[in-house]
ZAMARGU-4260 file (C-alpha; in steps of 0.2 Angstrom, whole numbers, plus 5000, padded with zeros to 4 digits):
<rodrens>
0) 5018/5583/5073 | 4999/5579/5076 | 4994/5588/5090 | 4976/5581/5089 | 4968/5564/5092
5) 4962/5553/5079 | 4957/5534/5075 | 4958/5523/5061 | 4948/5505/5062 | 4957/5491/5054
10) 4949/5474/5049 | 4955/5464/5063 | 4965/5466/5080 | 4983/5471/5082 | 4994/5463/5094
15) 5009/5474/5094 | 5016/5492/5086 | 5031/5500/5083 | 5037/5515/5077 | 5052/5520/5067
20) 5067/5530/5070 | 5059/5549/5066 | 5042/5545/5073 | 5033/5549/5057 | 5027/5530/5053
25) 5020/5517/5062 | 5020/5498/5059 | 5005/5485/5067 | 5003/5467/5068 | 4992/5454/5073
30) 4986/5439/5067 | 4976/5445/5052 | 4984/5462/5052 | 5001/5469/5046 | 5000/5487/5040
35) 5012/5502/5040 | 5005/5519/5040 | 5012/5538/5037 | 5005/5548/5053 | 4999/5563/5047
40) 4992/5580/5054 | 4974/5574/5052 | 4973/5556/5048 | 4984/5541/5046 | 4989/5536/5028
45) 4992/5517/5024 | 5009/5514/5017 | 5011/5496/5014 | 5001/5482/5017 | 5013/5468/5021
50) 5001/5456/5022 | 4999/5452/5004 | 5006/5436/4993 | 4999/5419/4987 | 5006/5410/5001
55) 4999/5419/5018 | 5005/5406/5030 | 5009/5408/5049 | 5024/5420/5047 | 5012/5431/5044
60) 5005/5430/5061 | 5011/5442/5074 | 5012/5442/5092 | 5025/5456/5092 | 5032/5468/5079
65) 5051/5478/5082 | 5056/5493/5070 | 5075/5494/5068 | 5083/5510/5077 | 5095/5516/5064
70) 5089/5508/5051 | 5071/5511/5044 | 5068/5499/5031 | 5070/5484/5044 | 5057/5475/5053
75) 5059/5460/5063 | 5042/5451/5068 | 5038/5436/5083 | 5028/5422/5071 | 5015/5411/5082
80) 5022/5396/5073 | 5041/5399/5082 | 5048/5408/5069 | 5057/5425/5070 | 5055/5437/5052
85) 5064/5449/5046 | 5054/5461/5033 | 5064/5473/5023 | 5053/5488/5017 | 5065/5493/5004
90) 5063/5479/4992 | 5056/5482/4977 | 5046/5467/4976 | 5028/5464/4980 | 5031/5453/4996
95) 5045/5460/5009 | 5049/5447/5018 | 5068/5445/5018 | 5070/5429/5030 | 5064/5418/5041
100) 5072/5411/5061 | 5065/5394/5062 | 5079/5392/5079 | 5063/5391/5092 | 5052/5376/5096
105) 5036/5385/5100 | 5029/5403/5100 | 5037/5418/5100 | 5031/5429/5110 | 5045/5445/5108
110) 5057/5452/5099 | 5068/5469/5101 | 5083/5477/5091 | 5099/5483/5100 | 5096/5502/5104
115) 5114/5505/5099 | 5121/5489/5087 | 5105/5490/5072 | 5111/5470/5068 | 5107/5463/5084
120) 5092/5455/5088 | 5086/5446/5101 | 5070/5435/5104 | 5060/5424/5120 | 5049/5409/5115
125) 5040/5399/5126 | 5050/5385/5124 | 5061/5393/5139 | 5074/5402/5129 | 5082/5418/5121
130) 5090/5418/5106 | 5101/5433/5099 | 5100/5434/5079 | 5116/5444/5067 | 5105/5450/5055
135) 5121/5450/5044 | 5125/5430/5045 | 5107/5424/5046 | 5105/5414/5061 | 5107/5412/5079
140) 5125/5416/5086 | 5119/5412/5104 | 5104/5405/5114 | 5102/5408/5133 | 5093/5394/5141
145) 5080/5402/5156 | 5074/5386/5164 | 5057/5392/5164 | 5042/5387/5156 | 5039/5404/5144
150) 5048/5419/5141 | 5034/5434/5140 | 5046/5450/5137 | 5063/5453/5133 | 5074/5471/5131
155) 5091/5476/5131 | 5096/5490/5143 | 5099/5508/5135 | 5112/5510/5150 | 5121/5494/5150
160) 5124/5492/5133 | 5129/5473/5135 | 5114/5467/5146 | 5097/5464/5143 | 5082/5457/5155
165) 5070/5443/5153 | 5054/5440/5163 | 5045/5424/5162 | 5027/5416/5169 | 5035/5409/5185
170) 5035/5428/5190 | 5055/5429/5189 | 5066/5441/5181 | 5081/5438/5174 | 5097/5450/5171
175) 5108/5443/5158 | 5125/5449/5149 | 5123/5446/5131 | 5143/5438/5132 | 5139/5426/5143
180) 5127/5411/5138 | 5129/5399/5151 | 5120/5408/5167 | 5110/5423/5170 | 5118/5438/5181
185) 5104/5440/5193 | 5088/5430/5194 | 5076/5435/5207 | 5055/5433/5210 | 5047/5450/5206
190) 5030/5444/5206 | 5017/5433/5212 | 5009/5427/5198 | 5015/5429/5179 | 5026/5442/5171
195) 5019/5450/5155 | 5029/5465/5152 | 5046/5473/5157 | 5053/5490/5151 | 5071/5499/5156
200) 5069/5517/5159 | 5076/5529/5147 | 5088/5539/5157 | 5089/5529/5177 | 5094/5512/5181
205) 5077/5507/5184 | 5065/5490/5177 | 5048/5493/5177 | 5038/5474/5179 | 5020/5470/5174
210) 5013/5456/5180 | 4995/5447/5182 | 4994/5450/5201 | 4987/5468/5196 | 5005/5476/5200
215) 5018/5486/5190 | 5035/5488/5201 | 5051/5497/5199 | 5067/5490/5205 | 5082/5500/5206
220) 5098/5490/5197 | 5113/5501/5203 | 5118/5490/5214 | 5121/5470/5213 | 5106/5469/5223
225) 5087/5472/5216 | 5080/5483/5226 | 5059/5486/5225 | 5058/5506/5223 | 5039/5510/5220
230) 5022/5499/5217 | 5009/5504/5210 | 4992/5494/5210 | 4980/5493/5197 | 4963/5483/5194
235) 4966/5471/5182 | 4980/5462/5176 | 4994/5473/5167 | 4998/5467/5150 | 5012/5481/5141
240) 5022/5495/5150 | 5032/5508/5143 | 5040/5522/5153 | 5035/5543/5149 | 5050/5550/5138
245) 5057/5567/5146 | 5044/5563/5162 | 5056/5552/5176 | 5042/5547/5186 | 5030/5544/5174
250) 5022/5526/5166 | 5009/5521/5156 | 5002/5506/5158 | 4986/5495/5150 | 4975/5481/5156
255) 4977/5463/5151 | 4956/5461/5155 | 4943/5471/5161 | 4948/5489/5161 | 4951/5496/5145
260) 4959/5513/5146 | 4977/5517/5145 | 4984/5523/5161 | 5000/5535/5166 | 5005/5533/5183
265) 5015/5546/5195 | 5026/5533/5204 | 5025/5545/5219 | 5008/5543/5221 | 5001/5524/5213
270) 4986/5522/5220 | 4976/5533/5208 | 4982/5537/5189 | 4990/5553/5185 | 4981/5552/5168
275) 4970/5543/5159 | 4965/5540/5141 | 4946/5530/5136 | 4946/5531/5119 | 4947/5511/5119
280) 4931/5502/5116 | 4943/5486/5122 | 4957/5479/5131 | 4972/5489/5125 | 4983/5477/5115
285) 5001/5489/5111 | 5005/5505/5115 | 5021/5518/5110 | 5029/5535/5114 | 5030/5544/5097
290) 5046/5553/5106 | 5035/5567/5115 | 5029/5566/5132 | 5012/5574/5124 | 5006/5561/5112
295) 5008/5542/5111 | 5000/5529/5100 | 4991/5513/5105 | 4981/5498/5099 | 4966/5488/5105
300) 4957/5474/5100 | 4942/5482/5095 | 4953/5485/5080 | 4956/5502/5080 | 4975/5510/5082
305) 4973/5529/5090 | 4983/5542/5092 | 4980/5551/5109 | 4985/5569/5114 | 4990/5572/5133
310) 4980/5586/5134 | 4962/5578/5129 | 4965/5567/5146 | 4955/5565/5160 | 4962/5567/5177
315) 4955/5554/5190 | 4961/5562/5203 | 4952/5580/5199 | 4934/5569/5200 | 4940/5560/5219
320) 4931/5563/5231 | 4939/5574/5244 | 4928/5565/5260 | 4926/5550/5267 | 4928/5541/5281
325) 4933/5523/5288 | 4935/5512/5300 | 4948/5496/5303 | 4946/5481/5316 | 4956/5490/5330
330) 4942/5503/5332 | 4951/5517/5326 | 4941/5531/5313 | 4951/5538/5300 | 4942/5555/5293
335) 4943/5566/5279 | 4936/5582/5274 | 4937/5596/5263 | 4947/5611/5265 | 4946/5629/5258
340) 4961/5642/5253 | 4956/5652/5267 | 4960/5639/5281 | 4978/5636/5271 | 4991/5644/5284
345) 5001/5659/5277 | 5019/5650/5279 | 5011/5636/5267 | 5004/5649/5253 | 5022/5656/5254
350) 5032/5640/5251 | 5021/5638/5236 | 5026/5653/5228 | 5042/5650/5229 | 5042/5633/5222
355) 5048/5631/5203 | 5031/5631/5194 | 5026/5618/5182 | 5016/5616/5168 | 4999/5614/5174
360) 4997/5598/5164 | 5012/5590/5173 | 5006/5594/5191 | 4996/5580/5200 | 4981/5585/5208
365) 4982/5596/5222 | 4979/5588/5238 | 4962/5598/5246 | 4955/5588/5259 | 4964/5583/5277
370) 4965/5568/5288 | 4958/5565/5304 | 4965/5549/5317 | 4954/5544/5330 | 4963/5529/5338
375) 4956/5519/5353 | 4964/5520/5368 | 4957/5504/5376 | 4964/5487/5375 | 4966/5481/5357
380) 4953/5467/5354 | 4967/5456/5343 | 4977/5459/5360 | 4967/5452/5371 | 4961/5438/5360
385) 4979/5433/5358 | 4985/5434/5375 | 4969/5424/5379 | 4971/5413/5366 | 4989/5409/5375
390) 4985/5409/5393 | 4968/5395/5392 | 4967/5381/5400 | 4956/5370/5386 | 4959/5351/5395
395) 4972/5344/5406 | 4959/5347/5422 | 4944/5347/5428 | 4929/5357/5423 | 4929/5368/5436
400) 4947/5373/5437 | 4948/5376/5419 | 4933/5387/5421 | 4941/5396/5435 | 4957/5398/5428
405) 4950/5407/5410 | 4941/5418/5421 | 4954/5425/5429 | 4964/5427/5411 | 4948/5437/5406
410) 4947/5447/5421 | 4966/5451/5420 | 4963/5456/5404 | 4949/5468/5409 | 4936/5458/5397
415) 4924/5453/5415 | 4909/5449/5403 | 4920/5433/5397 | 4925/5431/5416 | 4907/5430/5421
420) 4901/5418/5409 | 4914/5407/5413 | 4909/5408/5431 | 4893/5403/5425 | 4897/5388/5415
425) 4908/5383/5430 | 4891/5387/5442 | 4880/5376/5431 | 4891/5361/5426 | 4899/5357/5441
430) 4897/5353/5461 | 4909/5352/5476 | 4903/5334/5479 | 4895/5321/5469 | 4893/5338/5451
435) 4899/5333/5436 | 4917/5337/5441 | 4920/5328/5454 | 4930/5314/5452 | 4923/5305/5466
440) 4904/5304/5466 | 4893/5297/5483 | 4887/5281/5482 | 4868/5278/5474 | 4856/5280/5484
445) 4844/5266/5493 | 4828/5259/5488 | 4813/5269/5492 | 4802/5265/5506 | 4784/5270/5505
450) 4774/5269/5519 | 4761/5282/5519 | 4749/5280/5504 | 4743/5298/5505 | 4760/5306/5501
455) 4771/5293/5492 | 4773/5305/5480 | 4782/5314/5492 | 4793/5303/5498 | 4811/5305/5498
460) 4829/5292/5498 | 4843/5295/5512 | 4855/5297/5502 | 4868/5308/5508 | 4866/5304/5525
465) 4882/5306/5537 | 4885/5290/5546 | 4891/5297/5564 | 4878/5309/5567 | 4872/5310/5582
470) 4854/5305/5587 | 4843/5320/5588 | 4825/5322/5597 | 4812/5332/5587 | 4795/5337/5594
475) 4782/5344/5583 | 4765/5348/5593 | 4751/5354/5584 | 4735/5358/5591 | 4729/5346/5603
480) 4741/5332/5598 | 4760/5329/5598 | 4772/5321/5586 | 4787/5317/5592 | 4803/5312/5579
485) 4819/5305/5581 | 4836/5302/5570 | 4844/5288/5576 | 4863/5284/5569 | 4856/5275/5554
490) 4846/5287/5547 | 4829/5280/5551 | 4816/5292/5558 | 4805/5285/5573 | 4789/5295/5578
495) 4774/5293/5591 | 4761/5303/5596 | 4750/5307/5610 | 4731/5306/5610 | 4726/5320/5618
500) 4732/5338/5620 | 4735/5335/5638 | 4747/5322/5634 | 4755/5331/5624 | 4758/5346/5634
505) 4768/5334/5648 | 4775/5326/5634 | 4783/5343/5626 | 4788/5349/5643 | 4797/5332/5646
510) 4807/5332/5629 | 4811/5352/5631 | 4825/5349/5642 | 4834/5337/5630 | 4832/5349/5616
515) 4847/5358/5608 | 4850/5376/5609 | 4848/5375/5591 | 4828/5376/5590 | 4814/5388/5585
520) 4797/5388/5589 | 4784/5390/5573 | 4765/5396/5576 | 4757/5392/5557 | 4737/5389/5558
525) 4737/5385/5577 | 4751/5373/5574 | 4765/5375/5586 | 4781/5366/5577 | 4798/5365/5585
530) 4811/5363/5571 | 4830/5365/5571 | 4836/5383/5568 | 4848/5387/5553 | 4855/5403/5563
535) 4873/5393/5566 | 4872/5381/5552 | 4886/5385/5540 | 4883/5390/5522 | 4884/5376/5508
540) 4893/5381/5493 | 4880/5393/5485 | 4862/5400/5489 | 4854/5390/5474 | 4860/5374/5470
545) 4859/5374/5450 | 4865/5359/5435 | 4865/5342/5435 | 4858/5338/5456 | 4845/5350/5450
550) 4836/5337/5439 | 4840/5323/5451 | 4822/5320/5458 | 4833/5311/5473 | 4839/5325/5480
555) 4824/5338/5476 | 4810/5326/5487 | 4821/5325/5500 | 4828/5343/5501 | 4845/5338/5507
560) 4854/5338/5491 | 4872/5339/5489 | 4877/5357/5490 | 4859/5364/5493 | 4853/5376/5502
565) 4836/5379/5498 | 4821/5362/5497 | 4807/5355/5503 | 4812/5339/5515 | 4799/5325/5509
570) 4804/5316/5526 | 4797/5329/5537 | 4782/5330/5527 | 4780/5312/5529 | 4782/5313/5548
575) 4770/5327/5548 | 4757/5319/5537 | 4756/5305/5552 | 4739/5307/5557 | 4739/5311/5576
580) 4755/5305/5577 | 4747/5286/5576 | 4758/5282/5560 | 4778/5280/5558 | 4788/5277/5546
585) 4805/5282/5538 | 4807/5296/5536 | 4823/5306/5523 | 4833/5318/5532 | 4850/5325/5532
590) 4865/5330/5542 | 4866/5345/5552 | 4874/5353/5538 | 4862/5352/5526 | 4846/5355/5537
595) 4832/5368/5532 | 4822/5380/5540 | 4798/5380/5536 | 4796/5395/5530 | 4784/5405/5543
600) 4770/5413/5530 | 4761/5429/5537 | 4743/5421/5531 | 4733/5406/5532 | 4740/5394/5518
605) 4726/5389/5511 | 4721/5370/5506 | 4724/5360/5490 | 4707/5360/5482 | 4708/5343/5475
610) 4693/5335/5465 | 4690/5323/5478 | 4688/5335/5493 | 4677/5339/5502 | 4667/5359/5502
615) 4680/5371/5510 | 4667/5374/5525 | 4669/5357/5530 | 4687/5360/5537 | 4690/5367/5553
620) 4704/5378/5549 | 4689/5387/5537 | 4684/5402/5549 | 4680/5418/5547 | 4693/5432/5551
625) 4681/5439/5566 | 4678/5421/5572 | 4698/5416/5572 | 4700/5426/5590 | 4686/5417/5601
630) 4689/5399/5594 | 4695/5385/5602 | 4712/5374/5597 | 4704/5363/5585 | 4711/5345/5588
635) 4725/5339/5577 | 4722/5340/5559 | 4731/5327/5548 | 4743/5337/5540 | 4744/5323/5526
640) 4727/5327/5522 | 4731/5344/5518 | 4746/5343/5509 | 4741/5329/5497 | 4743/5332/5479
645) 4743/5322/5464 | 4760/5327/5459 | 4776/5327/5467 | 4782/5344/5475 | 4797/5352/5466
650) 4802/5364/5452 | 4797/5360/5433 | 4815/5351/5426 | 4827/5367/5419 | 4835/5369/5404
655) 4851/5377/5407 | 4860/5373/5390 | 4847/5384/5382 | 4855/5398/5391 | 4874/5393/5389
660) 4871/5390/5371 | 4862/5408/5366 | 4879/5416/5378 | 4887/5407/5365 | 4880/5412/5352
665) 4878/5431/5358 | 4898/5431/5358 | 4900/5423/5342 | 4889/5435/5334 | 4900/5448/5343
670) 4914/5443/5333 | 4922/5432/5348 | 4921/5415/5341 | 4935/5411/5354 | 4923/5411/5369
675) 4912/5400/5358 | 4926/5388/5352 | 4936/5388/5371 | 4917/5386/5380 | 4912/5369/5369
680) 4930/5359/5371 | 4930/5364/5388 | 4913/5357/5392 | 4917/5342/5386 | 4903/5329/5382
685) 4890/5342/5392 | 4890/5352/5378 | 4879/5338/5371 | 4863/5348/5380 | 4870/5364/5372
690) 4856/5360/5357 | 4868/5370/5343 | 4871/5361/5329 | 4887/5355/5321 | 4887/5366/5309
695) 4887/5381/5319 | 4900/5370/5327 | 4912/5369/5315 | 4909/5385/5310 | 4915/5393/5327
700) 4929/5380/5326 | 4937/5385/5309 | 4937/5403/5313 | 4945/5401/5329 | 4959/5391/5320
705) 4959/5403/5307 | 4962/5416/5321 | 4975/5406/5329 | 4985/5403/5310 | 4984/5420/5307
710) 4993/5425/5323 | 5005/5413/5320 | 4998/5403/5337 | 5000/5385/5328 | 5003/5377/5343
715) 4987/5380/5350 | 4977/5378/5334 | 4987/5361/5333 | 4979/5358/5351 | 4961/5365/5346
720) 4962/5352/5331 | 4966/5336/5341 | 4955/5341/5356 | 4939/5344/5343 | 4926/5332/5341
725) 4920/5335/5323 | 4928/5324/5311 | 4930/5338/5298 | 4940/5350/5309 | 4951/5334/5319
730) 4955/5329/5300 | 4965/5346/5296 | 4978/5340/5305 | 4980/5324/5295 | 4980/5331/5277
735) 4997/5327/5268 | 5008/5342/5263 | 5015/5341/5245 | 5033/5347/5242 | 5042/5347/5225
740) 5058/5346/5220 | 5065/5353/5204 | 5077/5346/5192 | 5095/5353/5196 | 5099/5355/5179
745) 5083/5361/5169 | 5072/5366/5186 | 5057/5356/5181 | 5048/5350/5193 | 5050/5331/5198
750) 5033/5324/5198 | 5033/5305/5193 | 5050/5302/5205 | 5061/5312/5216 | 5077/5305/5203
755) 5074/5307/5185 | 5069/5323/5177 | 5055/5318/5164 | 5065/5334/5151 | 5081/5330/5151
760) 5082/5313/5157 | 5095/5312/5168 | 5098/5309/5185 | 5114/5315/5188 | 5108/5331/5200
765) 5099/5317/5212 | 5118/5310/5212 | 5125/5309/5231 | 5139/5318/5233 | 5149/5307/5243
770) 5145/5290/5235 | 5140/5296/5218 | 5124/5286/5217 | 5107/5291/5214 | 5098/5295/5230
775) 5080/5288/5230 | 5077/5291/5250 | 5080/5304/5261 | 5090/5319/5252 | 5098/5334/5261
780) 5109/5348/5250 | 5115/5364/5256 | 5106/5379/5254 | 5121/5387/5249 | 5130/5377/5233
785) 5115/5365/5231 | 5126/5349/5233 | 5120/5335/5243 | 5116/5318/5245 | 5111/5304/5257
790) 5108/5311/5273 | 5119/5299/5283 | 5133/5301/5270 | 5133/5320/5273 | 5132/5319/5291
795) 5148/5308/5292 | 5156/5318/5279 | 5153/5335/5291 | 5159/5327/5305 | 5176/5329/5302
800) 5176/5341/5283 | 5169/5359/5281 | 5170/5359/5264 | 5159/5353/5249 | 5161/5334/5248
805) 5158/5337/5227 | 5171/5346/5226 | 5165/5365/5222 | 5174/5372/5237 | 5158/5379/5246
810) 5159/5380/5263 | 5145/5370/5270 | 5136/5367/5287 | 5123/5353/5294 | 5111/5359/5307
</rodrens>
């Protein structure tokens, strides 16, 4: 035997090989190819050349070729056209071909020869069925209908000498006894997408399957059941198989596309190849064992056939890198490095000495690197985002107890960054009285009353106003004149003033002992002002009073706003911007609740320098600081006069959705699209000022339903999809789902109608079981015997029977 590689290129591509008896010869076909060769120490030496003869017509293309196991001068070939040929190499003739299987309706796409009865051969087409030849009567004794669209491989078992197994494009494989016709043995889906290639294993119960979903499996077939053994992954589509003779665990295997080396494959270990042979320019087409776990032969469509020596391979494994490192979602670092013979323990170099030793060519790499596990402790992220994902309130209630409640799901959780920014959304979105959440908003305020031209701009409503409070005395005395003010029951502020600082003195003293214990004396610019102290006013709900009131200009000139605790009282200022007092009018104030405090400033506030005024040294408040001690009380100033302005008092309007929407988007980039998602459905129509644009909308909204689906939460994602607002993510849940039915006879799919299969014409699986008509509505079987029928029929028929109502003795049961 040959124990060197070597190539011979033929004019076109070879589908399939095979090799005789003795191993000593080699047969390939393809469509333009049908050649025999004598494999010799050094070269292959053409034989026969079987495509020869005036008449080449399509049983001389080849999808597959099988060489007879006890006989030599017997071929059997799978003709494109449908027909299966049988070539006899012994006649003396010019053309060999010795008859022709015209049984199929389409393409054959296999044939194989009995390992232990020479006259048997069988065949799969892809018109659905297997047909078993006697060479000896010259024809078809028996036809095994798979109820599929195309048989791909098809091979008798060497252990069960009466059973072979078929695999098909629907991904199933089936196990059949070549003495029954009518039904398969077992039938059960291998794969996920198409089958290509099946092989039996020489000396174990074991198929190998090859599929297009880049997989070749091993089930074990002792017992009754299939049971998935090994799988090994590749990186392309597996096209042929064939199991290592005298090697157990070993497989080669070649590509469909893409990769065009021939792989063997340890079983034990399938996510590298044991061997590998690149010899190939192109997708390997065939390959065979010649009988030695050393050498095998192969074809490819770069139209050469080669034959490969075990020891001219190259081992992936020996060129793995034996570092690396990775990481999964969880957090957890997987680490792996080199290691020397020194840091192997002693007890391990011993065992290995011990071990039956192997021929170095048969031993998988040896393992020479280790593993490191660094897992993360902390909470898992997928953990908390389900248990969130569970727990969230998204509608139901109001803003501000749908905010409170998924903050306290966060902070149970130990994820306080969420908590706080849905504190926050509940902070800026919502008030105790007359926010956005409340259901129950004040009534409008008034019109405005304007009285003073000088500080109209100032002027504030009275909204807000309680009803029953009582009248209170104020007195604000300012230099040499005095103001006095009053809040009558209906909110309307009276105030008069003396016109001289003696007056006013008498006046003060008089009012003094009416007063309230809530009040504070002010000294500002030698301007005494007695206001009410906040020292026993209780606390509103918090220090700043933030979101919608905030931009209501309402509540900012009159200082009194809902929940505030912080503003500047336009009424007061118009009380104080009567000139010596000689002016009323109404004025804006609030309840004793809501009342505020004048700042006292430690300097001199300085004037608004207007275009219109006049040079600072004309006022009489301008001194200098060494003159400020010997001066006398200047006479009331008009405190209108120096709080005019030309624009109204109050902060520039904020844009809080700026903020919310870049938390948003800082969790989303973080990879918590939940926060995102949860944030807009629960802000309702305010997420209007948010300023983020649908896209990035539905972006976070299809990956937090894609979240949920993966967890399996369909409940909530249902709930996500009918609370959305985007038409393209509240549509999912209105998009039709499609289930086929198959024909009970045939199994093709019902397409047209649920009734009448458009292969066999018939109807009578769609029969009902108790009325023996077709059912065109509602049908229900059991999953058992596959009977059924009107779905009314079978439920009166369960009511008082356990079996079958067709009569097959099943034992069925309606749920």
């Amino acid at each position: 035997m040959s124990a060197k590689t070597m190539c011979v290129s033929q004019e076109g591509p070879a589908n399939a090989l095979a090799l005789n008896r003795d191993n000593n010869q080699v047969v390939i076909a393809g469509r333009n190819v049908f050649k025999v060769f004598n494999i010799e120490e050094d070269e292959f030496v053409e034989s026969c050349n079987l495509r020869v003869g005036k008449n080449l017509n399509l049983n001389f293309s080849c999808n597959d070729v099988a060489w007879n196991t006890l006989e030599d001068h017997t071929l059997a070939t799978a003709a494109t056209n449908g027909a299966v040929v049988l070539w006899n190499l012994g006649r003396p003739s010019r053309s060999k071909q010795q008859h022709v299987f015209m049984d199929h309706k389409r393409t054959v796409n296999k044939v194989s020869f009995h390992p232990a009865e020479p006259h048997w051969l069988i065949s799969g087409s892809q018109d659905g069925t297997m047909k078993c030849f006697d060479i000896r009567m010259r024809e078809a004794t028996r036809t095994f209908m798979s109820n599929t669209e195309s048989i791909r491989d098809v091979q008798f078992s060497p252990q069960m000498l009466n059973a072979f197994a078929a695999v098909s494009e629907n991904g199933n494989v089936q196990l059949w006894d070549v003495r029954r016709t009518d039904k398969c043995t077992h039938q059960y889906t291998a794969h996920s997408g198409p089958v290509f290639a099946c092989d039996w294993h020489p000396e174990s119960n074991w198929l190998a399957t090859a599929s297009r979903d880049k997989t070749i499996k091993v089930w074990e077939l002792t017992t009754g059941k299939p049971v998935l053994e090994y799988t090994i992954s590749t990186i392309a589509s597996v096209g042929r198989i064939k199991w290592r003779p005298q090697r157990k665990f070993h497989i080669a295997s070649c590509a469909l596309v893409v990769d065009s080396s021939i792989n063997v494959w340890d079983i034990r270990r399938p996510y590298i190849p044991f061997a590998s042979f690149k010899e190939h320019k192109d997708v390997a087409t065939g390959l065979a064992w010649r009988g030695d776990p050393q050498v095998f032969l192969s074809v490819s469509r770069d139209c050469t056939l080669v034959h490969h020596v075990f020891k001219d391979a190259s081992r992936p494994a020996d060129q793995a890198n034996p570092q690396g490192i990775s990481l999964n979602s969880a957090g957890d670092v997987a680490f792996a490095c080199r290691i020397s013979n020194s840091n192997v323990p002693v007890s391990a170099k011993i065992q290995g000495y011990l071990r039956k030793t192997h021929l170095t060519s048969e031993q998988f790499c040896q393992a020479t690197s280790s593993m490191h596990l660094y897992s993360v402790k902390a909470i898992r992220e997928t953990r908390w985002m389900v248990e969130s994902a569970r727990r969230y309130l998204l509608s139901g209630r109001s803003l501000a107890e749908m905010c409170d409640h998924n903050a306290g799901v966060a902070r149970d959780l130990g994820r306080h960054q969420v908590s706080l920014v849905w504190s926050i959304i509940k902070t800026l979105y919502w008030s105790s009285r007359g926010g956005p959440g409340d259901p129950n908003p004040p009534p409008a305020a008034g019109p405005l009353r304007d009285d003073n031209p000088v500080s109209g701009e100032l002027a504030a409503a009275t909204s807000g106003v309680t009803a029953n409070c009582e009248t209170e005395q104020r007195t604000t005395r300012s230099g040499g004149g005095v103001l006095n003010v009053s809040t009558t029951t209906n909110g309307d502020v009276q105030g008069s003033g003396a016109a001289n600082g003696d007056a006013g003195v008498d006046s003060f003293a008089a009012e003094e002992e009416n007063e309230n214990e809530d009040t504070m004396e002010i000294f500002q610019n030698g301007a005494h002002l007695r206001l009410p102290s906040f020292s026993k006013t209780p606390m509103t709900q918090g220090d700043f009073f933030f979101g919608d009131g905030e931009m209501d200009p309402l509540d900012m000139d009159s200082g009194f706003g809902v929940g505030s605790s912080v503003g500047v009282g336009g009424g007061l200022i118009r009380g104080l911007g009567s000139t010596n007092g000689s002016q009323a009018g109404p004025v804006g104030v609030a309840g004793p609740a809501d009342e505020w405090v004048l700042p006292s400033e430690a300097f001199p506030l300085r004037h608004e320098i207007l275009d219109r005024s006049p040079p600072p040294e004309t006022f009489p408040n301008h001194m200098e600081p060494s003159e400020q001690g010997t001066e006398q009380p200047a006479p009331l100033l008009s405190v209108a006069g120096l709080l005019a302005c030309s624009i109204g008092l109050g902060p520039s309007m904020w844009e809080c959705g700026r903020v919310v929407a870049d938390a948003l988007r800082h969790h989303a980039a973080l990879g918590d699209v939940q926060m995102a998602a949860s944030a807009l459905l629960v802000l309702g129509e305010k997420r209007r000022s948010l300023d983020i644009d649908e896209a990035t909308q539905e972006l976070w909204m299809l990956g937090y339903i894609d979240f949920l689906g993966h967890h399996q939460l369909y409940n909530v994602a249902s709930q996500v999809i009918q609370l959305s607002w985007l038409p393209s993510v509240n549509q999912l849940s209105q998009q039709s789902t499609t289930y086929y039915t198959c024909c009970g006879n045939c199994e093709k799919v019902l397409h047209r109608t649920g009734w009448l299969c458009d292969r066999c014409h018939s109807s009578e699986a769609s029969l009902c079981g108790v009325c023996h008509q077709v059912v065109k509505g509602l049908y229900v079987w059991c999953q058992g015997c596959a009977h059924g029928g009107h779905i009314h029929h079978i439920q009166q028929w369960l009511a008082t029977n356990k079996h079958c109502p067709s009569g097959c003795g099943h034992l069925c049961e309606y749920n």
